[in-house]
C-alpha positions in Angstrom: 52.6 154.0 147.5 50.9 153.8 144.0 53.3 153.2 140.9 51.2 152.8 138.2 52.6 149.6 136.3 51.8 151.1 132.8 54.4 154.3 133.0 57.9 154.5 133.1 59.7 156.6 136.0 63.0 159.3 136.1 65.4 159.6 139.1 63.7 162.5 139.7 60.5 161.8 140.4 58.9 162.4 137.1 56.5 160.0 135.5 55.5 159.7 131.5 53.1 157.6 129.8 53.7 157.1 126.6 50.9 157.0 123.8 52.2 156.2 120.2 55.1 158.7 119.5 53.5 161.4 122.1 53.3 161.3 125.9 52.3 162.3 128.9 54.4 163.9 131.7 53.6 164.6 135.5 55.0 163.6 138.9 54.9 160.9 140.9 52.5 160.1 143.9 56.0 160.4 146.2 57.2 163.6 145.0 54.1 165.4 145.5 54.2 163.6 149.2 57.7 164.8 149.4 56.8 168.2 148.2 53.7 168.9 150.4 51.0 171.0 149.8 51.4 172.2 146.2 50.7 175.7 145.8 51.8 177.0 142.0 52.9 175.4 138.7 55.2 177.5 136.0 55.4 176.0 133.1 56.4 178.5 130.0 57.6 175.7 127.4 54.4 175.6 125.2 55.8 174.8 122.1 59.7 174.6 122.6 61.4 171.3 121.7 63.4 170.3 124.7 66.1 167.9 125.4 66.2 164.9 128.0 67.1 166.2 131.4 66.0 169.4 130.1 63.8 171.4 132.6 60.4 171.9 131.9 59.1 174.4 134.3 58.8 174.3 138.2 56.5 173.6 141.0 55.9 175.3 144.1 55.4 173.8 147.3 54.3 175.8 151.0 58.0 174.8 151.6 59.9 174.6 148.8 60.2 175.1 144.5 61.6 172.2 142.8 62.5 172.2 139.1 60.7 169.8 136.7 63.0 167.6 134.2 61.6 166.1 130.9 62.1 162.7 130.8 63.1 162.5 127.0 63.8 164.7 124.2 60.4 166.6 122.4 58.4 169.4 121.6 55.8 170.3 124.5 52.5 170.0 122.9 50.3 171.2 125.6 50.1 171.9 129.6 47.6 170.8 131.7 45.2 174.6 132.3 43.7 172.5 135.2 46.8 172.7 137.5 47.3 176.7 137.0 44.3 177.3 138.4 43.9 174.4 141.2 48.0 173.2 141.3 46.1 170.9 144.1 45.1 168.7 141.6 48.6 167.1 141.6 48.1 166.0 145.7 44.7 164.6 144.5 45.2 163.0 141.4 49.2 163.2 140.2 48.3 160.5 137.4 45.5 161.3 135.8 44.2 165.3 136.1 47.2 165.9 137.9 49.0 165.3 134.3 51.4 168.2 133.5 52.5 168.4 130.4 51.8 166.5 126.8 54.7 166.4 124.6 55.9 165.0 120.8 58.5 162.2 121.7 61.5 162.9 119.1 64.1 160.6 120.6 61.7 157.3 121.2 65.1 155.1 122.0 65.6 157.3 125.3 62.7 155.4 126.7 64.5 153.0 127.6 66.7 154.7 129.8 64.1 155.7 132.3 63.2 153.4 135.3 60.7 150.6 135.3 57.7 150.5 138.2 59.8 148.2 139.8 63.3 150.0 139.5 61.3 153.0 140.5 60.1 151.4 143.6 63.4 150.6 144.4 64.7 153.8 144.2 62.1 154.9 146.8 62.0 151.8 148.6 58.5 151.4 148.8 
C-alpha cells in the first residue's frame, strides 16, 4: 500500500499536501481500492470557504457514493478538470493527476490534527 511520507492523512481517507499556506487535497491509494472502479466526481465548491470536516463534494463508485471531507478549514481554489472527464484517473494515479481539489489553508494550526503516514498506516493496518 503506498502512503506517501510527505502528506498528512484524515480518518477518512483523505490525503492533503501542503504547499506554503495552500494545499492539495485527494484520496488515498486505499480508499479508491475500497471504493472500486470510480465512475463520477461532483465537486460544486469552487470558490466557497469551507470548514474542517466540512464536505467537499462526492465520488461515485460502480457500487457506491461516498462523501468527500476537507481536511482543514479554506477556500477551494480550484478542482482538478482532469477527473470530470476521466474520474479514472484517481484508480491510476490518486496522488499526483488524481489530485482533487486545491484549496487556501485559513486555519494552518488544524494541520496538526490530521494523521501522520505512520498513524495513517495504522489506521489501515497496512
Amino acid at each position: 500500500m503506498n502512503i506517501p511520507s510527505n502528506l498528512k492523512y484524515t480518518k477518512e481517507h483523505e490525503w492533503i499536501k501542503v504547499q506554503g499556506n495552500e494545499a492539495v487535497i485527494g484520496i488515498t491509494e486505499f480508499a479508491q481500492k475500497e471504493l472500486g472502479d470510480i465512475v463520477f466526481v461532483e465537486i460544486e465548491t469552487e470558490g466557497e470557504s469551507l470548514s474542517q470536516g466540512a464536505n467537499f463534494g462526492t465520488i461515485e463508485a460502480v457500487k457506491t457514493v461516498s462523501d468527500l471531507f476537507m481536511p482543514v478549514a479554506g477556500e477551494v481554489l480550484a478542482v482538478n478538470d482532469k477527473i470530470s472527464a476521466t474520474p479514472e484517473v484517481i484508480n491510476k494515479d490518486p496522488y499526483g493527476d488524481g489530485w482533487m481539489i486545491k484549496v487556501k489553508i485559513e486555519k494552518p494550526a488544524q494541520l496538526s490534527s490530521l494523521l501522520s503516514p505512520e498513524e495513517y498506516a495504522k489506521l489501515i493496518n497496512a
